[in-house]
Biopython code that builds the backbone (N, CA, C, O; Angstrom):
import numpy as np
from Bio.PDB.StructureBuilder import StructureBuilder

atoms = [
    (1, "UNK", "N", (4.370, -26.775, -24.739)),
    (1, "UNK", "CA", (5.379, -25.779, -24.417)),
    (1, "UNK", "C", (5.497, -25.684, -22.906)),
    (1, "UNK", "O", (4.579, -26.031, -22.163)),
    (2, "UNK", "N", (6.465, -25.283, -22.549)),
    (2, "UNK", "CA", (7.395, -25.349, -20.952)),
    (2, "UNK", "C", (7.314, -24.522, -20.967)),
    (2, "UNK", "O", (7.215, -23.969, -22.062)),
    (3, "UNK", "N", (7.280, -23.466, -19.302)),
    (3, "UNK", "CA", (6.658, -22.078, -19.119)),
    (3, "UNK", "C", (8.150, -22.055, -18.121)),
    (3, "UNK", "O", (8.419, -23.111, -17.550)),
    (4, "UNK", "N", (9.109, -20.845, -17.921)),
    (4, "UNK", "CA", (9.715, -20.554, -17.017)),
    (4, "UNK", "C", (9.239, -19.224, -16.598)),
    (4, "UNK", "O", (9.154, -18.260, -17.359)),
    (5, "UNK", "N", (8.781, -19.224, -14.720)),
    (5, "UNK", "CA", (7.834, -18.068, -14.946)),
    (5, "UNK", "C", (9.030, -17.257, -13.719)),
    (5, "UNK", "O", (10.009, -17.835, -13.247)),
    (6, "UNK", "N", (8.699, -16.114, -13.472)),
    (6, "UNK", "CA", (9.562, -15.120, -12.339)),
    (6, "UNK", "C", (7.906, -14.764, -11.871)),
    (6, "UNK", "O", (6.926, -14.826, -12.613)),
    (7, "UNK", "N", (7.927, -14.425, -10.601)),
    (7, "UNK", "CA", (6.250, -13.785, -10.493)),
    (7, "UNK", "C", (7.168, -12.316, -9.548)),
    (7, "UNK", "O", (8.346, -12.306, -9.189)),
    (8, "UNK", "N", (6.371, -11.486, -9.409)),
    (8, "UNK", "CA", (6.383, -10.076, -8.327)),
    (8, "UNK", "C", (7.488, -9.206, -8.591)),
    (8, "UNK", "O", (7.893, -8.260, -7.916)),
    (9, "UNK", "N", (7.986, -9.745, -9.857)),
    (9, "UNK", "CA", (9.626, -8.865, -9.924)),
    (9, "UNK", "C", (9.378, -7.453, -9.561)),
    (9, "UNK", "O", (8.359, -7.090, -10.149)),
    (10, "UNK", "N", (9.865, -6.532, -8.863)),
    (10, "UNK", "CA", (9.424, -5.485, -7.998)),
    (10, "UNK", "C", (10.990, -4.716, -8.946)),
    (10, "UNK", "O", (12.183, -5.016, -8.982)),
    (11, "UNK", "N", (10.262, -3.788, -9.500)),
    (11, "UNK", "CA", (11.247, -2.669, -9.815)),
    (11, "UNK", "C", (11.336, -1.145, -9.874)),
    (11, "UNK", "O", (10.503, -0.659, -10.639)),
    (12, "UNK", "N", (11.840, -0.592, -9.489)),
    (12, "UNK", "CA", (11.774, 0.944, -9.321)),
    (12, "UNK", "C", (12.353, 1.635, -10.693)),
    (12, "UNK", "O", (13.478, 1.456, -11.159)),
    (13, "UNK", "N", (11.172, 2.579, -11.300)),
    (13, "UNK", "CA", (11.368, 3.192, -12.247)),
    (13, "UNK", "C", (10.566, 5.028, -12.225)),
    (13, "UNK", "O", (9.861, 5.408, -11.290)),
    (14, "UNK", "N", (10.873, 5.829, -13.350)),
    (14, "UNK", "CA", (10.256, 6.515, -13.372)),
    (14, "UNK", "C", (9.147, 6.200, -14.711)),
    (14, "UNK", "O", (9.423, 5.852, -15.860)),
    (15, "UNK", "N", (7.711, 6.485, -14.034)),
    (15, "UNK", "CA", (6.341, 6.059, -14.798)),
    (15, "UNK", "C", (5.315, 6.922, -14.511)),
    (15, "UNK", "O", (5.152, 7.518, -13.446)),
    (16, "UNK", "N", (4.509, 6.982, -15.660)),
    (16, "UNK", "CA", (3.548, 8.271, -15.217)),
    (16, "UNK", "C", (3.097, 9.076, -16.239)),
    (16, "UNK", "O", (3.528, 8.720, -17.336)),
    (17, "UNK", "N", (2.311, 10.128, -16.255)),
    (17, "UNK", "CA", (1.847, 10.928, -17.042)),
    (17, "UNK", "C", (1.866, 12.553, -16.551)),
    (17, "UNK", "O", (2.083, 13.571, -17.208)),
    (18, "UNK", "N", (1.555, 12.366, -15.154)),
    (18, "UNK", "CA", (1.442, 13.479, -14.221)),
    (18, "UNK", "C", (3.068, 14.216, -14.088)),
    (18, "UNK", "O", (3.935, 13.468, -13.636)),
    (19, "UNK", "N", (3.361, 15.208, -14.350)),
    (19, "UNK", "CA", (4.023, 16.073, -13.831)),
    (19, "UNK", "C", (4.777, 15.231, -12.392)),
    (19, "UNK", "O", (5.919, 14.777, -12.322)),
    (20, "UNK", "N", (4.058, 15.228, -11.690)),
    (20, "UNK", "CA", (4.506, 14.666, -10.048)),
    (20, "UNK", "C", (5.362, 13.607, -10.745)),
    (20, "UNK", "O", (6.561, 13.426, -10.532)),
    (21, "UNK", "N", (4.729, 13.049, -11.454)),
    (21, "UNK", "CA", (5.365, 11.140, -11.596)),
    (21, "UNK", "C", (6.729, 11.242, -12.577)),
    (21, "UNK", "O", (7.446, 10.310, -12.940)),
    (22, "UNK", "N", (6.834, 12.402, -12.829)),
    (22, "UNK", "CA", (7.980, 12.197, -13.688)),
    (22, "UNK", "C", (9.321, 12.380, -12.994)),
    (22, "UNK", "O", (10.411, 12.005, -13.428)),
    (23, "UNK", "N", (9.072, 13.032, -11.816)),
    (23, "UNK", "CA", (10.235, 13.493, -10.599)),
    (23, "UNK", "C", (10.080, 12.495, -9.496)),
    (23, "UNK", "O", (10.397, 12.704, -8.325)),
    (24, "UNK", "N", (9.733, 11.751, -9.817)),
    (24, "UNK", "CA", (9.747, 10.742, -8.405)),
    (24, "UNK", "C", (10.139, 9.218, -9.480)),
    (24, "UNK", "O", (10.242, 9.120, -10.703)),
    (25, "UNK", "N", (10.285, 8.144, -8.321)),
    (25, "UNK", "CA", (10.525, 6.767, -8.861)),
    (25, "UNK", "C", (9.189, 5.897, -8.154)),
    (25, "UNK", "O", (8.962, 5.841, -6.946)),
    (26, "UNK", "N", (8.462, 5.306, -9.137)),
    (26, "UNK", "CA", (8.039, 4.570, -8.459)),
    (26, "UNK", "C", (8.188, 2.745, -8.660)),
    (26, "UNK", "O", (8.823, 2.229, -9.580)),
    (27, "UNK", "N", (7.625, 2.158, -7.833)),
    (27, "UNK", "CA", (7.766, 0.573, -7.797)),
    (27, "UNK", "C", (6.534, -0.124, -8.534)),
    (27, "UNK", "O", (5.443, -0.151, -7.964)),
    (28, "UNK", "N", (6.781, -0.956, -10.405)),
    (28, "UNK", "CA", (6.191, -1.417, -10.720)),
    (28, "UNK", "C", (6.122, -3.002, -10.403)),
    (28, "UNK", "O", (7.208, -3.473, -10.064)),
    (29, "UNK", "N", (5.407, -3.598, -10.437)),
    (29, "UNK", "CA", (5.580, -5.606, -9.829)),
    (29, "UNK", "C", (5.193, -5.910, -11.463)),
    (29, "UNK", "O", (4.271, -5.552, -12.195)),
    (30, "UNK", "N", (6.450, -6.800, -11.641)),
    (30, "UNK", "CA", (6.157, -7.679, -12.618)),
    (30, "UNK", "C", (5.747, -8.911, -12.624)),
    (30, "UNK", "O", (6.110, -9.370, -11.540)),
    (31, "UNK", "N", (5.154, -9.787, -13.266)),
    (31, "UNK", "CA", (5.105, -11.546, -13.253)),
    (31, "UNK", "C", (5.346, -11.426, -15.105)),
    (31, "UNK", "O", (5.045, -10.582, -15.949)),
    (32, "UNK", "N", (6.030, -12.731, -15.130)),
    (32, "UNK", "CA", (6.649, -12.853, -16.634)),
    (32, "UNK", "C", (6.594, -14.717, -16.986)),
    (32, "UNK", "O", (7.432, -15.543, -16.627)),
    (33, "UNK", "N", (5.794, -14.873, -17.491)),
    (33, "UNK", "CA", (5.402, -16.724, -17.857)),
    (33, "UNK", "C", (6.487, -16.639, -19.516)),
    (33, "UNK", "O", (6.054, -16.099, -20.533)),
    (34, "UNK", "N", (7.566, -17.143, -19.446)),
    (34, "UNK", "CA", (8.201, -17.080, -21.212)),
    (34, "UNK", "C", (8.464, -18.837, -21.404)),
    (34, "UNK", "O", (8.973, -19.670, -20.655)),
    (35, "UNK", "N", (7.826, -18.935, -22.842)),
    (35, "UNK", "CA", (7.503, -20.493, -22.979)),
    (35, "UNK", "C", (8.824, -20.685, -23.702)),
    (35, "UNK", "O", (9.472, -19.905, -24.400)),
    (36, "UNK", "N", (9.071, -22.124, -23.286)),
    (36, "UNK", "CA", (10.448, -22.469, -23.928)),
    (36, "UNK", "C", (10.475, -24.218, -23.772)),
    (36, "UNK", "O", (9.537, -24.550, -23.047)),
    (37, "UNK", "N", (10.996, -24.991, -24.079)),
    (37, "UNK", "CA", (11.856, -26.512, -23.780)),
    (37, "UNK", "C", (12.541, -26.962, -22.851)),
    (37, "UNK", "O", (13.738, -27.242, -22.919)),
    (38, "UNK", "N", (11.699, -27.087, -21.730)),
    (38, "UNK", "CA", (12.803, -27.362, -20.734)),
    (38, "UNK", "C", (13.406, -28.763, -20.568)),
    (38, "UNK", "O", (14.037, -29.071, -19.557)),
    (39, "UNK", "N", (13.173, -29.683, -21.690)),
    (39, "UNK", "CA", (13.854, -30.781, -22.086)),
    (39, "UNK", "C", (14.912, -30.977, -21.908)),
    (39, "UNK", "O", (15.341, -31.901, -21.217)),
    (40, "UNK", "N", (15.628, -30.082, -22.541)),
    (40, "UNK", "CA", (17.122, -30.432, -22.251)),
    (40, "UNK", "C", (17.517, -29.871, -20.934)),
    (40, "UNK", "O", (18.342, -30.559, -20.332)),
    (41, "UNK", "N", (17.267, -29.185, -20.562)),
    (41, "UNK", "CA", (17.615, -28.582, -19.297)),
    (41, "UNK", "C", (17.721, -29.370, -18.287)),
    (41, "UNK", "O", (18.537, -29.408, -17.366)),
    (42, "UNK", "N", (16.519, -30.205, -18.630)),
    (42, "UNK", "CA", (15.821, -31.148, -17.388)),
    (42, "UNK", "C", (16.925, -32.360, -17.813)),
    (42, "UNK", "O", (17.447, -32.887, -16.831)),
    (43, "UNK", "N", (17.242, -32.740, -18.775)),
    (43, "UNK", "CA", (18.177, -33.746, -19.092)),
    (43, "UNK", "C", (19.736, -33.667, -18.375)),
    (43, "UNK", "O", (20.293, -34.528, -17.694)),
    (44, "UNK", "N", (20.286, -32.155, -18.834)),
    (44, "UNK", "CA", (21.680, -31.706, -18.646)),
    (44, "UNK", "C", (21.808, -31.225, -17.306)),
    (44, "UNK", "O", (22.866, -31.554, -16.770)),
    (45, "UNK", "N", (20.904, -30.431, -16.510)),
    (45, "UNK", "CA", (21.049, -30.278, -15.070)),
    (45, "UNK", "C", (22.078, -29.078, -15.636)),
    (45, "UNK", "O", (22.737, -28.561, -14.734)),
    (46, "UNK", "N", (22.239, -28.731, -16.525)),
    (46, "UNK", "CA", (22.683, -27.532, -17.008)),
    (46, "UNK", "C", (21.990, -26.223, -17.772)),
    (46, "UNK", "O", (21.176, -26.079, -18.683)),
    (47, "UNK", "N", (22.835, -25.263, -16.815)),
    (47, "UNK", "CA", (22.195, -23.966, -16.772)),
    (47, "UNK", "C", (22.116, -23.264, -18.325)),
    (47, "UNK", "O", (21.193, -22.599, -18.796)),
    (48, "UNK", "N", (23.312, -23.619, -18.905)),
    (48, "UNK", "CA", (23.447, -23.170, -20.701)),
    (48, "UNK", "C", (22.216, -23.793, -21.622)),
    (48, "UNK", "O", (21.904, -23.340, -22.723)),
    (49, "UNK", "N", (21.540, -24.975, -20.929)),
    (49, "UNK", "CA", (20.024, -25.394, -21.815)),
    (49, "UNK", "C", (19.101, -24.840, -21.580)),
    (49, "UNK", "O", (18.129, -25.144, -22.271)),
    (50, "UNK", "N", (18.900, -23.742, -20.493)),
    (50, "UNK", "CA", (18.021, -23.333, -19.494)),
    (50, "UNK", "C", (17.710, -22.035, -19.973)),
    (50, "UNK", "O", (18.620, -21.506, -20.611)),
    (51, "UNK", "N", (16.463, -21.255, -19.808)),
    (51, "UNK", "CA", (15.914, -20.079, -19.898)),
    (51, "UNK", "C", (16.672, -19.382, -18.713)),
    (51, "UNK", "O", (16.144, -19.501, -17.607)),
    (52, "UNK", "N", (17.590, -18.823, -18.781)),
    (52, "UNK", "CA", (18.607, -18.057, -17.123)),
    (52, "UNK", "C", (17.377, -17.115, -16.881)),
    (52, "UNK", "O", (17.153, -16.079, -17.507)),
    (53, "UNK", "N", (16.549, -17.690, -15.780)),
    (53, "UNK", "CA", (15.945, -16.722, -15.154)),
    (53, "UNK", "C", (16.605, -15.641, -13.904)),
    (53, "UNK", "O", (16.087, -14.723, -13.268)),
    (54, "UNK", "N", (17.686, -16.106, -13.903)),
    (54, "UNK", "CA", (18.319, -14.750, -13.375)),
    (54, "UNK", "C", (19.377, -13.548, -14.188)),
    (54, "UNK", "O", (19.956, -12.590, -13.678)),
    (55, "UNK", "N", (19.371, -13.914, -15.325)),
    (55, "UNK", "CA", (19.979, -13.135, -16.562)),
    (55, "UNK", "C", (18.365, -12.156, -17.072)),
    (55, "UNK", "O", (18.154, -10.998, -17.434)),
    (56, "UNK", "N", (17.496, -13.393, -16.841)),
    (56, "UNK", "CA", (16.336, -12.492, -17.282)),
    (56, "UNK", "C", (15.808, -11.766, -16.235)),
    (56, "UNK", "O", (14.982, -10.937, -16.618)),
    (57, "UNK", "N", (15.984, -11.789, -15.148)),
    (57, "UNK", "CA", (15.752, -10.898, -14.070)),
    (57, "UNK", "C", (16.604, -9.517, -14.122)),
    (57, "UNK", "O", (16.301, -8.336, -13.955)),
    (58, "UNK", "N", (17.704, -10.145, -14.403)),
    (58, "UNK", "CA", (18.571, -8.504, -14.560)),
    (58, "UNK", "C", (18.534, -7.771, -15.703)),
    (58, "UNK", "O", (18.810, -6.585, -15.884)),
    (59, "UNK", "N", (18.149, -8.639, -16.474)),
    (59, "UNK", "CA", (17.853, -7.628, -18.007)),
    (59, "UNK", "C", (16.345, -6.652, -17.792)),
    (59, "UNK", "O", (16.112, -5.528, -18.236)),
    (60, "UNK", "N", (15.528, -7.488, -17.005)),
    (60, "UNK", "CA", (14.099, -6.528, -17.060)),
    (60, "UNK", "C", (14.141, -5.842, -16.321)),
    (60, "UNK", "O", (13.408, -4.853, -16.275)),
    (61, "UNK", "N", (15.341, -6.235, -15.171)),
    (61, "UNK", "CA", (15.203, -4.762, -14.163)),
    (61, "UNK", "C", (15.826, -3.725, -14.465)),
    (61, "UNK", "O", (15.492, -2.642, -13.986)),
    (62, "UNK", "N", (17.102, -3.880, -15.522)),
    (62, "UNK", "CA", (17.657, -2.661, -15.681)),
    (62, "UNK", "C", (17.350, -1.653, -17.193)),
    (62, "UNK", "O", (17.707, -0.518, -17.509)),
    (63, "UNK", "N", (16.322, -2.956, -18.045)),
    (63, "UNK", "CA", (15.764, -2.424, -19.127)),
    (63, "UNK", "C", (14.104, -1.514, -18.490)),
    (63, "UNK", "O", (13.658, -0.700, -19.299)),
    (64, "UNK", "N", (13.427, -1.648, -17.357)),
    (64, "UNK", "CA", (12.872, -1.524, -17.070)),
    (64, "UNK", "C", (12.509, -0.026, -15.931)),
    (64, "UNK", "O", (11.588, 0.789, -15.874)),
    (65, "UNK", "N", (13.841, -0.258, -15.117)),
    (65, "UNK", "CA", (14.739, 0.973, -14.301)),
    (65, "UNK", "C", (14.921, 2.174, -15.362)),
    (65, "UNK", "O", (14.550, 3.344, -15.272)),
    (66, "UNK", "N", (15.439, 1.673, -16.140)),
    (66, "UNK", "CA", (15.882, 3.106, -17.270)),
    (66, "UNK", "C", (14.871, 3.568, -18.731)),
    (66, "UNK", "O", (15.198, 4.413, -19.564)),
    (67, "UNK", "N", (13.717, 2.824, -18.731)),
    (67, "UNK", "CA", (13.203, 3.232, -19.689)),
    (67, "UNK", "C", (12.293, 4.055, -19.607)),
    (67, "UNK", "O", (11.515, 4.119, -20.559)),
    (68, "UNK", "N", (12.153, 4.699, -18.767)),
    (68, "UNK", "CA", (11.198, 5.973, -18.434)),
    (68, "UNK", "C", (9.933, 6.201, -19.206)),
    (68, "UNK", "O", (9.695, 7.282, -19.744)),
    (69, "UNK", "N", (8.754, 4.696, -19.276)),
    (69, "UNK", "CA", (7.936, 5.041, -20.278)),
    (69, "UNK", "C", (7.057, 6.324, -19.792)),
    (69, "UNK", "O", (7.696, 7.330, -19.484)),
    (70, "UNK", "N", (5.807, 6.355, -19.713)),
    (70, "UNK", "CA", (4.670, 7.208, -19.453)),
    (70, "UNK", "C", (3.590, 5.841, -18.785)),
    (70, "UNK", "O", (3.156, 5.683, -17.644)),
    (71, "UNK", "N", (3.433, 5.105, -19.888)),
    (71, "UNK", "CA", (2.472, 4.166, -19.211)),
    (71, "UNK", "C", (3.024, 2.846, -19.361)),
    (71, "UNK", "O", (3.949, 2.373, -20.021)),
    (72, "UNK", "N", (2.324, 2.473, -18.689)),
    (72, "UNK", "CA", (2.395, 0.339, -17.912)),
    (72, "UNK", "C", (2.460, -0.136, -19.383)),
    (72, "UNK", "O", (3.421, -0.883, -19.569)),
    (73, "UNK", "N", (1.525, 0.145, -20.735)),
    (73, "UNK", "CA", (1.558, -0.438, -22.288)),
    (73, "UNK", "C", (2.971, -0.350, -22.503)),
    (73, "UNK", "O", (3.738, -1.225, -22.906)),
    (74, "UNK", "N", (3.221, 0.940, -22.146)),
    (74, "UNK", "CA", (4.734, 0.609, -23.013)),
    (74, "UNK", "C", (5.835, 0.104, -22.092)),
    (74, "UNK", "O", (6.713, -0.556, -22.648)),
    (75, "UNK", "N", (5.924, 0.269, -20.985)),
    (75, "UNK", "CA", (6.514, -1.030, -20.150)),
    (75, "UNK", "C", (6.556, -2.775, -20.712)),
    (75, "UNK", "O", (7.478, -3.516, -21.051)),
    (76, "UNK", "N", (5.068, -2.945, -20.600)),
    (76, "UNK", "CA", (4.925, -4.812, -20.945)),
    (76, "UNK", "C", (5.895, -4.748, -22.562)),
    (76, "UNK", "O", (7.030, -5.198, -22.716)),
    (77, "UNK", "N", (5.095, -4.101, -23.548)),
    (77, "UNK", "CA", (5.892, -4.155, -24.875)),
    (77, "UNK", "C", (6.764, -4.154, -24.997)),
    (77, "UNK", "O", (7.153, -5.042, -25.756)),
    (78, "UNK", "N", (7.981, -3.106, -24.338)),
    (78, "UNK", "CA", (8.948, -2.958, -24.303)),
    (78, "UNK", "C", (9.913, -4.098, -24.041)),
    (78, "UNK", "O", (10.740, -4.500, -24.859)),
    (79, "UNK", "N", (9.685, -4.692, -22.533)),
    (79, "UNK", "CA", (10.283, -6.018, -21.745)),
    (79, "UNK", "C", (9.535, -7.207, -22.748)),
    (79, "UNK", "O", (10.200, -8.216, -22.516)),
    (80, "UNK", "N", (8.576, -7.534, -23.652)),
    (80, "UNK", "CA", (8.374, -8.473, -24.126)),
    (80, "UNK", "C", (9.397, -8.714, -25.241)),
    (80, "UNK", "O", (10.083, -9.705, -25.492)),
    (81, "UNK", "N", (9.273, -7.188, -25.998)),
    (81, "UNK", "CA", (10.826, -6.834, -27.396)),
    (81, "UNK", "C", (11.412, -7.073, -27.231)),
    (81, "UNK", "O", (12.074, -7.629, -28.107)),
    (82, "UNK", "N", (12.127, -6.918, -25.363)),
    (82, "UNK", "CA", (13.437, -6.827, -24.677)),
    (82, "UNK", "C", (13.737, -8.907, -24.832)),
    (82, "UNK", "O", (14.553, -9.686, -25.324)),
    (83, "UNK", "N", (12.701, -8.929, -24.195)),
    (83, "UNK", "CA", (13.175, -10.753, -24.151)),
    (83, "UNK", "C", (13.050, -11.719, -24.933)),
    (83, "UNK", "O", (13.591, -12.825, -24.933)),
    (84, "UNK", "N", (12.087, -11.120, -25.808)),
    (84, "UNK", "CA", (12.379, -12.482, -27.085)),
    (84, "UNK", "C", (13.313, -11.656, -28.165)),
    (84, "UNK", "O", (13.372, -12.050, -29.330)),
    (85, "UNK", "N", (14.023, -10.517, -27.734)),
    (85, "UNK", "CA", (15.006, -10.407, -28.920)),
    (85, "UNK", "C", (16.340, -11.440, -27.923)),
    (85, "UNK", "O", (16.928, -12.390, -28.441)),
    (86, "UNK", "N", (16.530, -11.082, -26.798)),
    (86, "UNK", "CA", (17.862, -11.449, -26.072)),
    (86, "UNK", "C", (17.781, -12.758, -25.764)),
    (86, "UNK", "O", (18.792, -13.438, -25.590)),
    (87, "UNK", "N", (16.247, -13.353, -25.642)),
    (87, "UNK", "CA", (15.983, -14.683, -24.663)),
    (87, "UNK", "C", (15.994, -15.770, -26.153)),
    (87, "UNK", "O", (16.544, -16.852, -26.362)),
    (88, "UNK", "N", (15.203, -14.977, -26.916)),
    (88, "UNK", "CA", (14.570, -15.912, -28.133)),
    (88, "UNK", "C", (13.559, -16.740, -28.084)),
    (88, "UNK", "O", (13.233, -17.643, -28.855)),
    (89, "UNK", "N", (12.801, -16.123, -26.514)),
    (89, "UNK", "CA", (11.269, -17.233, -26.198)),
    (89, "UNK", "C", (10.128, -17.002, -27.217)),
    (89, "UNK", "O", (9.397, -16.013, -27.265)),
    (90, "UNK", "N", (10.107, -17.976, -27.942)),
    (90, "UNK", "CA", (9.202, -18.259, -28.856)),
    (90, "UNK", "C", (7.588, -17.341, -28.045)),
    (90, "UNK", "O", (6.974, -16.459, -28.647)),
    (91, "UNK", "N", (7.289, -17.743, -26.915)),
    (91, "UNK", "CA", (5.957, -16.867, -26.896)),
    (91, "UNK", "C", (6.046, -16.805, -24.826)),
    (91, "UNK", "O", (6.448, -17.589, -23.967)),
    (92, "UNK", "N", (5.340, -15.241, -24.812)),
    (92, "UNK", "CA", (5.558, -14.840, -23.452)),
    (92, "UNK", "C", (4.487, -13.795, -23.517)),
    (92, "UNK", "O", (3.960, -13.175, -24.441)),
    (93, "UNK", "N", (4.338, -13.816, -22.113)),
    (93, "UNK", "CA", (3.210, -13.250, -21.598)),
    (93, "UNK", "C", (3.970, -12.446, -20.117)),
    (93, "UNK", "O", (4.774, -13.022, -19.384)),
    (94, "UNK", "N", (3.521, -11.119, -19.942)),
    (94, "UNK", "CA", (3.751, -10.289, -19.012)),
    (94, "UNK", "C", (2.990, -9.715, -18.609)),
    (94, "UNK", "O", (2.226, -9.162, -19.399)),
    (95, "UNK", "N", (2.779, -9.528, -17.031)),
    (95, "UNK", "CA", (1.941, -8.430, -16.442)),
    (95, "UNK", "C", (2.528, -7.484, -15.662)),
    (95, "UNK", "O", (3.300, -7.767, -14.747)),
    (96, "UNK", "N", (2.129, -6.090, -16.045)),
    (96, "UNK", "CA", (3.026, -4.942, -15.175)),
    (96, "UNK", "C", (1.774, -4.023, -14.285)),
    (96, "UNK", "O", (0.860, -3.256, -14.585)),
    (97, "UNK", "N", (2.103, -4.358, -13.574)),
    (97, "UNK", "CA", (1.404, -3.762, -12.341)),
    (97, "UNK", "C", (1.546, -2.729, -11.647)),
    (97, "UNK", "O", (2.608, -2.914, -11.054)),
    (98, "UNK", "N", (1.025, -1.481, -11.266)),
    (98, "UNK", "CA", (1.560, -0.129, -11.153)),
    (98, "UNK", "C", (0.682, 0.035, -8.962)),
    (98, "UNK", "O", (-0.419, 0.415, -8.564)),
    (99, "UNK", "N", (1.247, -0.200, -8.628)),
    (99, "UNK", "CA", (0.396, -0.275, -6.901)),
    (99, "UNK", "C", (0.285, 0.930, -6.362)),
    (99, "UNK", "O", (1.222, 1.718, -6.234)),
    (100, "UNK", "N", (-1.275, 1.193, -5.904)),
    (100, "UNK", "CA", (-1.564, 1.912, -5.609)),
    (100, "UNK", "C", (-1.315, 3.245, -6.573)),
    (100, "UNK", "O", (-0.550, 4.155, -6.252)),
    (101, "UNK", "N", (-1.940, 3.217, -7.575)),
    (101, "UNK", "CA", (-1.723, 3.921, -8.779)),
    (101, "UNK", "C", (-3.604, 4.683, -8.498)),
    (101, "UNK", "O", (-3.992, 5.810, -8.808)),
    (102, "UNK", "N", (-4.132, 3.932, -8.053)),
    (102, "UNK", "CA", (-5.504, 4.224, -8.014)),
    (102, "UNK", "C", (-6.343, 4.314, -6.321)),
    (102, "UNK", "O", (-5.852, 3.508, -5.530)),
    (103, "UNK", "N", (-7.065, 4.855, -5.960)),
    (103, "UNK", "CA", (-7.489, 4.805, -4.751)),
    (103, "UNK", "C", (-8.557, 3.448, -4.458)),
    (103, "UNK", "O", (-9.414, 3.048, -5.246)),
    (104, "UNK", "N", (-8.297, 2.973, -3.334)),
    (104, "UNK", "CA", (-9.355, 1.833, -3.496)),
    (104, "UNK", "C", (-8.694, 0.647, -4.133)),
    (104, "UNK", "O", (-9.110, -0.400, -3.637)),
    (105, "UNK", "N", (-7.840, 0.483, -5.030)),
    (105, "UNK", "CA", (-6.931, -0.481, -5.526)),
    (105, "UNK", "C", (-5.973, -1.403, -5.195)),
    (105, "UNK", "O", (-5.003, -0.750, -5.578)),
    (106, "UNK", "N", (-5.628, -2.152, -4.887)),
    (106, "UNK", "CA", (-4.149, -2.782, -4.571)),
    (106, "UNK", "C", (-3.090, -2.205, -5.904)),
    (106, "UNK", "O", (-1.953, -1.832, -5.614)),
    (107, "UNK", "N", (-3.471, -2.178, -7.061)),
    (107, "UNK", "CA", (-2.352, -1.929, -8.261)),
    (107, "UNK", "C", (-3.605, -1.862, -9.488)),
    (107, "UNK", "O", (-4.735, -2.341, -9.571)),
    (108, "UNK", "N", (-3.150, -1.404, -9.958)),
    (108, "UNK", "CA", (-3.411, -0.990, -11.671)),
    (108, "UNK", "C", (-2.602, -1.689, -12.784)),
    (108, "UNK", "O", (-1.416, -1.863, -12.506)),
    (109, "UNK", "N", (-3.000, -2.102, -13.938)),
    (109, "UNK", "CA", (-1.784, -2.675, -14.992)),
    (109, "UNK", "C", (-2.283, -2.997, -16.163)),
    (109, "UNK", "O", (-3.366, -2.564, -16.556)),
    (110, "UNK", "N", (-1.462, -3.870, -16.900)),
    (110, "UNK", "CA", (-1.582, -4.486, -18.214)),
    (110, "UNK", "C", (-1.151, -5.924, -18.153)),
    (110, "UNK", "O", (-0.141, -6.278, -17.544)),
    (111, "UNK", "N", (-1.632, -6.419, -18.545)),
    (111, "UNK", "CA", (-1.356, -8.105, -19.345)),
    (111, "UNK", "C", (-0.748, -8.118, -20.356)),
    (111, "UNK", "O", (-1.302, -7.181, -20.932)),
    (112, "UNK", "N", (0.147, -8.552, -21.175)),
    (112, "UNK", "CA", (0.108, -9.114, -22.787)),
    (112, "UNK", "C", (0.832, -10.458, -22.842)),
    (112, "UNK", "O", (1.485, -11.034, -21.971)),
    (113, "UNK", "N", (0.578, -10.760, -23.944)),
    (113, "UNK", "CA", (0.774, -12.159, -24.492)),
    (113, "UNK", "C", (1.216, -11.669, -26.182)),
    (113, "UNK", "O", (0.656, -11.016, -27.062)),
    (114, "UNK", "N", (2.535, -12.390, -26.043)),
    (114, "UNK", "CA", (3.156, -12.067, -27.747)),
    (114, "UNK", "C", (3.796, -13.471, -27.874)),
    (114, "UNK", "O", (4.062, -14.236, -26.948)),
    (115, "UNK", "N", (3.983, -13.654, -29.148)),
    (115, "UNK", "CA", (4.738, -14.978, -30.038)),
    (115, "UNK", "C", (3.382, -15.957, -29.972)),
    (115, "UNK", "O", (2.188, -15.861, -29.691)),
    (116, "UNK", "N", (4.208, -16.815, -30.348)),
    (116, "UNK", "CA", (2.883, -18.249, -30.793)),
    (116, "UNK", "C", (3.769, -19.213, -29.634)),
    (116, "UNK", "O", (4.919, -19.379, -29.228)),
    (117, "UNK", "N", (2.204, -19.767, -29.395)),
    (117, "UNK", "CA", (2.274, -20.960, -27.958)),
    (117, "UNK", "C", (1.857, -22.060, -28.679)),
    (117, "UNK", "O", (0.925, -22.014, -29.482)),
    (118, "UNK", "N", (2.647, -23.263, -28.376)),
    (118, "UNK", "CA", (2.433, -24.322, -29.042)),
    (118, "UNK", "C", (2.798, -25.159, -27.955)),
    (118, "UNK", "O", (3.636, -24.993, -27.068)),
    (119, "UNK", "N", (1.818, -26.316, -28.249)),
    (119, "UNK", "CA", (1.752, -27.205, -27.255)),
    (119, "UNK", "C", (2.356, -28.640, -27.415)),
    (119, "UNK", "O", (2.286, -29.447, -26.488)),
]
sb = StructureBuilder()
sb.init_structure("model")
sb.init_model(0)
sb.init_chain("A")
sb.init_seg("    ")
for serial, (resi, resn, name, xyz) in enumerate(atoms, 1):
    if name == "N":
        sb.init_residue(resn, " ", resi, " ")
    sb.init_atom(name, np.array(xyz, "f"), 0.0, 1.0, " ", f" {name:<3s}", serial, name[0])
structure = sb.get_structure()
């Protein structure tokens, strides 16, 4: 399997649990690895065979901008639902990263990995 990855996608949302965090926006960093065929892509030099990583950039930023979870879990889940319902990537993996969420930290987050990876 062929990986089309985006790394640091930087998006401003409201996230949080705290009172404070629900009135403010803050900036989560994404990285997003979604496995796919880049066979034909690589054949056609065309964008219609291709995983549109900039279709998928604007879908996670604005599914991501407006979904006002509470925590980073339901962020990754959410954008994973979000892209293999719209993308149809057989299997993807996301990390959402919350910066400076913690003292002493660079960022705080979650990993996941959904669908089946085949090689």
């Amino acid at each position: 399997m062929d990986v089309v990855f985006i790394q640091e996608l930087k998006v401003d949302t409201v996230i949080g649990v705290r009172d404070w965090e629900r009135r403010v926006r803050q900036t989560l960093v994404l990285d997003l690895e979604l496995g796919c065929d880049a066979a034909a892509a690589a054949a056609t030099d065309a964008v219609d065979d291709a995983v549109d990583y900039d279709a998928v950039r604007r879908h996670v930023a604005e599914w991501v901008a407006n979904a006002g979870c509470q925590l980073v879990e339901g962020v990754a889940e959410g954008v994973a639902t979000e892209l293999q319902r719209a993308f149809g990537v057989p299997w993807l993996r996301i990390r959402v990263a919350k910066p400076g969420a913690v003292p002493g930290a660079r960022a705080v987050g979650v990993s996941i990995t959904r669908g089946e990876e085949s090689r």
